[in-house]
ZADO-1210 file (C-alpha; in nm, 4 decimals, padded with zeros to 6 digits):
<atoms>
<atom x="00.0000" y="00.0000" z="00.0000" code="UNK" pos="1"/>
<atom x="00.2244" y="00.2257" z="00.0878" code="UNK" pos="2"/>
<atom x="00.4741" y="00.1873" z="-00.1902" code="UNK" pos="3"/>
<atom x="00.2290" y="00.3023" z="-00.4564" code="UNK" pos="4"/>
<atom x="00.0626" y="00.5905" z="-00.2219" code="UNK" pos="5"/>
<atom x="00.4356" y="00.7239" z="-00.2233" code="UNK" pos="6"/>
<atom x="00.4560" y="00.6681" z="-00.6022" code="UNK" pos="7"/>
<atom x="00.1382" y="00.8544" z="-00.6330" code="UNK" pos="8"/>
<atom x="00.2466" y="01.1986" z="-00.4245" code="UNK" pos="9"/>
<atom x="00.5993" y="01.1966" z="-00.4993" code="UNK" pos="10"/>
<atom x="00.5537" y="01.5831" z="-00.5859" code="UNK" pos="11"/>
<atom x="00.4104" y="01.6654" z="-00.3275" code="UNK" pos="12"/>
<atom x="00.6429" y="01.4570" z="-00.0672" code="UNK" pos="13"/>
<atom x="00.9402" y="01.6124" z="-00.2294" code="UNK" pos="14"/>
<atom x="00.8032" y="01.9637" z="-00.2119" code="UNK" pos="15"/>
<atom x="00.6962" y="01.8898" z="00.1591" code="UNK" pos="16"/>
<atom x="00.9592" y="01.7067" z="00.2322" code="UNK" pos="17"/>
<atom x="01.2442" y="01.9933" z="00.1292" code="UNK" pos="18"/>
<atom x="01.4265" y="02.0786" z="00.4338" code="UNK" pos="19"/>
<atom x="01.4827" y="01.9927" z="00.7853" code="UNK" pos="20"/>
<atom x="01.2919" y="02.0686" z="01.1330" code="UNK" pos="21"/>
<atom x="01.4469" y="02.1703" z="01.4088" code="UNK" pos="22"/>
<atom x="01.4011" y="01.8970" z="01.6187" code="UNK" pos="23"/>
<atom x="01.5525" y="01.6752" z="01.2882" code="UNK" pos="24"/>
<atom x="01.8696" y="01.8698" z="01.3322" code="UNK" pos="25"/>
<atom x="01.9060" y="01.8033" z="01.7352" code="UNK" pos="26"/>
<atom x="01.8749" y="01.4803" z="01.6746" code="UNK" pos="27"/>
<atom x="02.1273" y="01.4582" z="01.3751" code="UNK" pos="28"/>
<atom x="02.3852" y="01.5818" z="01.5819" code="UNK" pos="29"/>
<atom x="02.3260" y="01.3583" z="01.8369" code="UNK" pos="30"/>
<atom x="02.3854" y="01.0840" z="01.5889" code="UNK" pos="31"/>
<atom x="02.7395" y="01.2178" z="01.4512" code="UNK" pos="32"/>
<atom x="02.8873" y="01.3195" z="01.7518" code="UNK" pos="33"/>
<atom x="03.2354" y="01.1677" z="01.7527" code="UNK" pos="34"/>
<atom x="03.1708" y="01.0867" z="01.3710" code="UNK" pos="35"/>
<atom x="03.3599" y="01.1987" z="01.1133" code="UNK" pos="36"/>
<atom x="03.2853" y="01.1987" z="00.7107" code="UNK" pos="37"/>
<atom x="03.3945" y="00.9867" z="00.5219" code="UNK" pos="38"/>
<atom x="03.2101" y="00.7404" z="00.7201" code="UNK" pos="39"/>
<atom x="02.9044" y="00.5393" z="00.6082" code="UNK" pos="40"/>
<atom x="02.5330" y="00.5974" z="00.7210" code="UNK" pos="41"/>
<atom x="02.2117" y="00.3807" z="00.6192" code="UNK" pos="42"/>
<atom x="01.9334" y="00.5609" z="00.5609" code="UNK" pos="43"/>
<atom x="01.6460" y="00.3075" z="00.6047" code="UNK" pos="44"/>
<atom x="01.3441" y="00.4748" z="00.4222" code="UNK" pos="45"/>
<atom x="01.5229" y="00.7420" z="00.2578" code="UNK" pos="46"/>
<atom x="01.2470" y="00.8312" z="00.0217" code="UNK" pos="47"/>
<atom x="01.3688" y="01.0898" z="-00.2010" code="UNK" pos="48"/>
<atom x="01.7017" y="01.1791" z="00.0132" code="UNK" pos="49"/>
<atom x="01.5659" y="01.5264" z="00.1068" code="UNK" pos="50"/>
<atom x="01.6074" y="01.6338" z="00.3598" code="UNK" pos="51"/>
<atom x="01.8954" y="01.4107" z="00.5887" code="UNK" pos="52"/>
<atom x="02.0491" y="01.1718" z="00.3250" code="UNK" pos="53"/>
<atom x="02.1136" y="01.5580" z="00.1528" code="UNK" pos="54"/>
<atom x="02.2160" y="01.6421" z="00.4724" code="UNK" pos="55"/>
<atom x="02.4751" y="01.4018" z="00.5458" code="UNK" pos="56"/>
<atom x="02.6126" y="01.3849" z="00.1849" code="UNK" pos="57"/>
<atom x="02.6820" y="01.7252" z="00.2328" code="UNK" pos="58"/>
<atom x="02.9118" y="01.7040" z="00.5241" code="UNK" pos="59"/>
<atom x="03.0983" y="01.4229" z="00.3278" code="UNK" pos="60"/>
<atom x="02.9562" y="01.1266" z="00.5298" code="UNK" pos="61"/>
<atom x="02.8655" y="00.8447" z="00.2440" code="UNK" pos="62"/>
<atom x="02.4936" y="00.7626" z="00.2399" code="UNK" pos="63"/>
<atom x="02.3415" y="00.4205" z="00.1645" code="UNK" pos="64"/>
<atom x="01.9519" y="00.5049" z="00.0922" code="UNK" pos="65"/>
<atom x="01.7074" y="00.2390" z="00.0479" code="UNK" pos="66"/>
<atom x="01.3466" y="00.2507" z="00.0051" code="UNK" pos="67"/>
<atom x="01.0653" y="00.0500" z="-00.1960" code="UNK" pos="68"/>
<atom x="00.9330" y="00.3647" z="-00.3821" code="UNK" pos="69"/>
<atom x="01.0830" y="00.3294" z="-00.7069" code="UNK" pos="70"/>
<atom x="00.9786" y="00.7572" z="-00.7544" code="UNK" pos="71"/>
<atom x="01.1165" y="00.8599" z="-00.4553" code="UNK" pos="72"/>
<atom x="01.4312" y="00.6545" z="-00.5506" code="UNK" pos="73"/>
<atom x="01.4925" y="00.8130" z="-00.8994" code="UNK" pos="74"/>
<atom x="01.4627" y="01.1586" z="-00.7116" code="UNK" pos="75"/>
<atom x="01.7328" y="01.0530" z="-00.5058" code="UNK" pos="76"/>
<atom x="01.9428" y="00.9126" z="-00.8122" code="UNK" pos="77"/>
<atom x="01.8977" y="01.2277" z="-01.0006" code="UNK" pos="78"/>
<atom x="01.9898" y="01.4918" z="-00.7175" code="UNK" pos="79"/>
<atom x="02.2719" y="01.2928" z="-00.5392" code="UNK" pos="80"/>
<atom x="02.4739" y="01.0932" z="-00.7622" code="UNK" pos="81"/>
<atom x="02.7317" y="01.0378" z="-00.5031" code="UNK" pos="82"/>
<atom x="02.5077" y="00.8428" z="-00.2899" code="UNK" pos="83"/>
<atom x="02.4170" y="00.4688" z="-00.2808" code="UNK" pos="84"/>
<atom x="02.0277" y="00.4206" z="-00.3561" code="UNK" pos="85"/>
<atom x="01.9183" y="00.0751" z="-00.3169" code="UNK" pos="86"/>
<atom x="01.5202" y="-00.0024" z="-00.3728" code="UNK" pos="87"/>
<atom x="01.4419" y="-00.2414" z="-00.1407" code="UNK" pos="88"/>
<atom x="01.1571" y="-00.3391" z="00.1166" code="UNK" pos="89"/>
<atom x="01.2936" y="-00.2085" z="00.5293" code="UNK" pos="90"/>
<atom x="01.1950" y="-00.6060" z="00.6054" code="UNK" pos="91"/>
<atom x="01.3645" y="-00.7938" z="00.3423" code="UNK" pos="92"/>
<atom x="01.6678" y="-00.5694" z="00.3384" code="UNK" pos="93"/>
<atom x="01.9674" y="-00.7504" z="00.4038" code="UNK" pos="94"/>
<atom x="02.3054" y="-00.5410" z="00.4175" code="UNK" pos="95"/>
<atom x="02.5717" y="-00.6375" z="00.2549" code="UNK" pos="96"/>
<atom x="02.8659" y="-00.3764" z="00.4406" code="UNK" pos="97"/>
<atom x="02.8815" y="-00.2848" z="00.7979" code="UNK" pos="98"/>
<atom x="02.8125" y="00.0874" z="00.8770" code="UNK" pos="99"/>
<atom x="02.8569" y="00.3947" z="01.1126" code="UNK" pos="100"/>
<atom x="02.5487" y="00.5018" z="01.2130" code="UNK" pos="101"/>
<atom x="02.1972" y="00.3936" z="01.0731" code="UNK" pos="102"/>
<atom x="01.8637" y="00.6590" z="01.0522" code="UNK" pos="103"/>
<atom x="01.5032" y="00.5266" z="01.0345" code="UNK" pos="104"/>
<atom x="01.3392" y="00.8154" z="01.0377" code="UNK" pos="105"/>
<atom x="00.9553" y="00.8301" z="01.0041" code="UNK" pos="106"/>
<atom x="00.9661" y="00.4832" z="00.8484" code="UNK" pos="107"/>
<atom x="00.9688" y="00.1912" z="01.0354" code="UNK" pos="108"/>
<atom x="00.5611" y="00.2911" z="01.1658" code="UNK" pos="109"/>
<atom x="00.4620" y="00.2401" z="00.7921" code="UNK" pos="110"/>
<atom x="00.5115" y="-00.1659" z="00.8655" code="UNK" pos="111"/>
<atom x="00.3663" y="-00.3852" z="01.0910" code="UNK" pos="112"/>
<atom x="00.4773" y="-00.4041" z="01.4473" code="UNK" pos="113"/>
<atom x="00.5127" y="-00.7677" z="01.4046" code="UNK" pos="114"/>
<atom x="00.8028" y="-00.6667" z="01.1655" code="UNK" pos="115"/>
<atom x="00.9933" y="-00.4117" z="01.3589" code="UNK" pos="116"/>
<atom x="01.2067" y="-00.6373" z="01.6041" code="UNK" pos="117"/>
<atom x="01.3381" y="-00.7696" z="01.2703" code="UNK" pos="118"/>
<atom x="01.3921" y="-00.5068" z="01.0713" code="UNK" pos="119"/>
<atom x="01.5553" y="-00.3338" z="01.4341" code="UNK" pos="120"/>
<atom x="01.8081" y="-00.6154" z="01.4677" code="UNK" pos="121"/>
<atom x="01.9107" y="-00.6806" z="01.0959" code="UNK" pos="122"/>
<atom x="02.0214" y="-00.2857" z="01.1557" code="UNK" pos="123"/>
<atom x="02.1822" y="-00.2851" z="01.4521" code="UNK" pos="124"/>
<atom x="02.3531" y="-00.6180" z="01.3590" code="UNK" pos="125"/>
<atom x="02.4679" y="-00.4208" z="01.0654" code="UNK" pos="126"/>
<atom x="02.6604" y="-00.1370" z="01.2802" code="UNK" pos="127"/>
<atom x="03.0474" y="-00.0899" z="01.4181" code="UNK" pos="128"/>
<atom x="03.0709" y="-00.0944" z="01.7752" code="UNK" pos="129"/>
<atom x="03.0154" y="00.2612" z="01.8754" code="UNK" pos="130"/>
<atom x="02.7974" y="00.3372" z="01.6317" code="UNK" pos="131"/>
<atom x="02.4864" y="00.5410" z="01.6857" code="UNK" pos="132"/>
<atom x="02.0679" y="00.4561" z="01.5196" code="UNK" pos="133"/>
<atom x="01.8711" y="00.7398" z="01.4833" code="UNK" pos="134"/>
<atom x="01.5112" y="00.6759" z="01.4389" code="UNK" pos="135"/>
<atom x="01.1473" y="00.7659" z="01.5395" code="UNK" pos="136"/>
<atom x="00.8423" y="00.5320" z="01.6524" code="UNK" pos="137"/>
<atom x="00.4750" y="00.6240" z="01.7305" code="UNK" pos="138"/>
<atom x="00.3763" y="00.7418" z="02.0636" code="UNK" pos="139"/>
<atom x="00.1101" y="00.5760" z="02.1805" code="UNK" pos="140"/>
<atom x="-00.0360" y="00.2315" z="02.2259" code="UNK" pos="141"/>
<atom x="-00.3042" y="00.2499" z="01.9539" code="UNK" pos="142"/>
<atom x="-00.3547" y="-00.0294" z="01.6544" code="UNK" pos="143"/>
<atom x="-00.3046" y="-00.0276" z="01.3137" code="UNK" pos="144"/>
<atom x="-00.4630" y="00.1887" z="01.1340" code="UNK" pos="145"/>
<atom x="-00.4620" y="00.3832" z="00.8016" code="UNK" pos="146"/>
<atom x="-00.4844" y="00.7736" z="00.7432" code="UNK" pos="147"/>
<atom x="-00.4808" y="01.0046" z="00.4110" code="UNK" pos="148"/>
<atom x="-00.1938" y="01.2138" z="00.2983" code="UNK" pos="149"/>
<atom x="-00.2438" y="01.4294" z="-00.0704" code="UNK" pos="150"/>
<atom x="-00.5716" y="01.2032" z="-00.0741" code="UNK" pos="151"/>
<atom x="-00.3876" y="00.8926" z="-00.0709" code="UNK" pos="152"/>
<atom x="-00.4025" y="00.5925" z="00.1579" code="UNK" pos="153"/>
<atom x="-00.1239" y="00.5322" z="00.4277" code="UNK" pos="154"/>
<atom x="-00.0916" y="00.2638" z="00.6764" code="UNK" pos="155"/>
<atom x="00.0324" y="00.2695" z="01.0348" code="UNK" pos="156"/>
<atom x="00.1600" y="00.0785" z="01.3364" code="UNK" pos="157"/>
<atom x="00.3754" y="00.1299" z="01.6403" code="UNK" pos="158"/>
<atom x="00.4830" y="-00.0892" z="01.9721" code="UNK" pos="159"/>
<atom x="00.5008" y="00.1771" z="02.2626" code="UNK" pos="160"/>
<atom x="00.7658" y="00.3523" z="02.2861" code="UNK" pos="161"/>
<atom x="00.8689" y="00.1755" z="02.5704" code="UNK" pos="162"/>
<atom x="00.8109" y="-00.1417" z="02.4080" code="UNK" pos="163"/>
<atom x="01.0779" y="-00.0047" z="02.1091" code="UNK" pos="164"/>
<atom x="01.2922" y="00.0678" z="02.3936" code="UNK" pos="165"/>
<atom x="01.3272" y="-00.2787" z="02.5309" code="UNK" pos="166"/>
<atom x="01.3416" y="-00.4098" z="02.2050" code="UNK" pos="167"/>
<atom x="01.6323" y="-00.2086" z="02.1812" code="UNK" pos="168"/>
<atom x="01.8165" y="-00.2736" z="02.4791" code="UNK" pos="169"/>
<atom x="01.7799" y="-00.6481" z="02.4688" code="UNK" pos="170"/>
<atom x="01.9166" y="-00.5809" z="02.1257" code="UNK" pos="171"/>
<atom x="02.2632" y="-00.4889" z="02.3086" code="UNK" pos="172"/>
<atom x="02.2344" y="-00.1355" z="02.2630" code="UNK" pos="173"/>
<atom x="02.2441" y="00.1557" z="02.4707" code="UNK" pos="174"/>
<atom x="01.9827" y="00.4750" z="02.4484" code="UNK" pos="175"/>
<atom x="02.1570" y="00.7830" z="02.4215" code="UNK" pos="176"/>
<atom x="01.8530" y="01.0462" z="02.3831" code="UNK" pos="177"/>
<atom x="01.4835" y="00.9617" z="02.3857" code="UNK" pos="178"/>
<atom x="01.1447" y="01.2104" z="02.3514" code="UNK" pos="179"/>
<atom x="00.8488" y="01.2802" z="02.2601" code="UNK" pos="180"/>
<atom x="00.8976" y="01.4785" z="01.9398" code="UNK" pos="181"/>
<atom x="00.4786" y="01.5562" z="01.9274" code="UNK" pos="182"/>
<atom x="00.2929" y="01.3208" z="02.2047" code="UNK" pos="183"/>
<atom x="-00.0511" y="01.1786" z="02.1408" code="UNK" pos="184"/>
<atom x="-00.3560" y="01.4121" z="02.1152" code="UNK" pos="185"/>
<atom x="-00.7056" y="01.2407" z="02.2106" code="UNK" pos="186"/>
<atom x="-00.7610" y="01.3176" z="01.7905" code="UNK" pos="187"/>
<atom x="-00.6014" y="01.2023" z="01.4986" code="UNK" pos="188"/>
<atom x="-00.2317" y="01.2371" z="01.5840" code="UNK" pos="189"/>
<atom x="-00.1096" y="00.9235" z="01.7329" code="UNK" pos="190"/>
<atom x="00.2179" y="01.0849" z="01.8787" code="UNK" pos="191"/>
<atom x="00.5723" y="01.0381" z="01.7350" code="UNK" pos="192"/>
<atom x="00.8821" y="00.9812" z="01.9601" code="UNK" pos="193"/>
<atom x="01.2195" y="01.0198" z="01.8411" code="UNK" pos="194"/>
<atom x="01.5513" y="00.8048" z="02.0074" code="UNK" pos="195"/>
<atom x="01.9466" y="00.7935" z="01.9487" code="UNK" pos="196"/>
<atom x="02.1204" y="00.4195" z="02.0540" code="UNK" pos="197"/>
<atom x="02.4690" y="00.3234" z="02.0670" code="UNK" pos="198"/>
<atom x="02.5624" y="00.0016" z="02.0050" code="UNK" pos="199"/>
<atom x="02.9037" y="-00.1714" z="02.1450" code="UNK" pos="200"/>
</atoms>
């Protein structure tokens, strides 16, 4: 579903999509502290690489995007050449180099929760000791559900931020930074919370 409702608004993604919050910058510097270009980030749902693929690439750090939107991806292609853009499902991704930090940013909630251990571990698995994940879960403990974006249809689903937590921890790694970045409202937002982990 959500591969073709991204196909369908690339436009307007990339045009919403064209630079970063504030709280996106915080926690990008949280991730690269101690890091130095050229090393090598995954970008797990990169979508069209605007705005923190660009923003990495720019400081010299080598970006590997991946994403199943084939539109999104050709965006990417066309504007950043020097990065790696890989179309690929976030659960049947398998990596094939070790990296030096890993974002999921406003991703991983487009599958279901059933997948997220899994698609959590093949990442973390996939870092150098020391290396920090960057990435954002829903807030609150609400099912599945599906909302429209540019009249298209999205799906959604979450664990608790707690739960993504523990996941994480029994996972071997460490959180560095965790908050609300919008919590729940009794209406349609379901809350978003954003975390930085070290791994050893």
């Amino acid at each position: 579903m959500n591969r073709h409702s991204y196909n369908a608004i690339v436009k307007e993604w990339d045009a919403a999509r064209s630079t970063l919050f504030s709280h996106e910058t915080a926690f990008l510097d949280r991730l690269l502290i101690n890091l130095q270009p050229p090393a090598k980030i995954l970008d797990l749902g990169c979508g069209t690489g605007r705005p923190i693929a660009e923003f990495l690439l720019r400081r010299g750090f080598r970006v590997t995007g991946v994403d199943q939107a084939e539109e999104l991806l050709s965006l990417a292609r066309q504007r950043y050449p020097e990065g790696r853009w890989l179309q690929s499902s976030m659960e049947s991704f398998e990596s094939d180099e070790d990296y030096d930090g890993a974002v999921i940013w406003d991703s991983l909630f487009h599958l279901p929760r059933e997948h997220h251990e899994n698609v959590l571990r093949k990442v973390v698995g996939s870092l150098r000791p020391g290396a920090k994940l960057m990435l954002t879960v829903g807030g609150s403990d609400h099912p599945a559900f599906t909302d429209t974006m540019y009249g298209h249809t999205f799906f959604y689903d979450s664990f608790t931020p707690e739960q993504t937590v523990l996941i994480l921890q029994n996972l071997g790694a460490s959180i560095e930074s965790a908050d609300f970045i919008n919590p729940p409202t009794t209406g349609r937002d379901k809350g978003r919370y954003g975390i930085v982990a070290s791994v050893a």
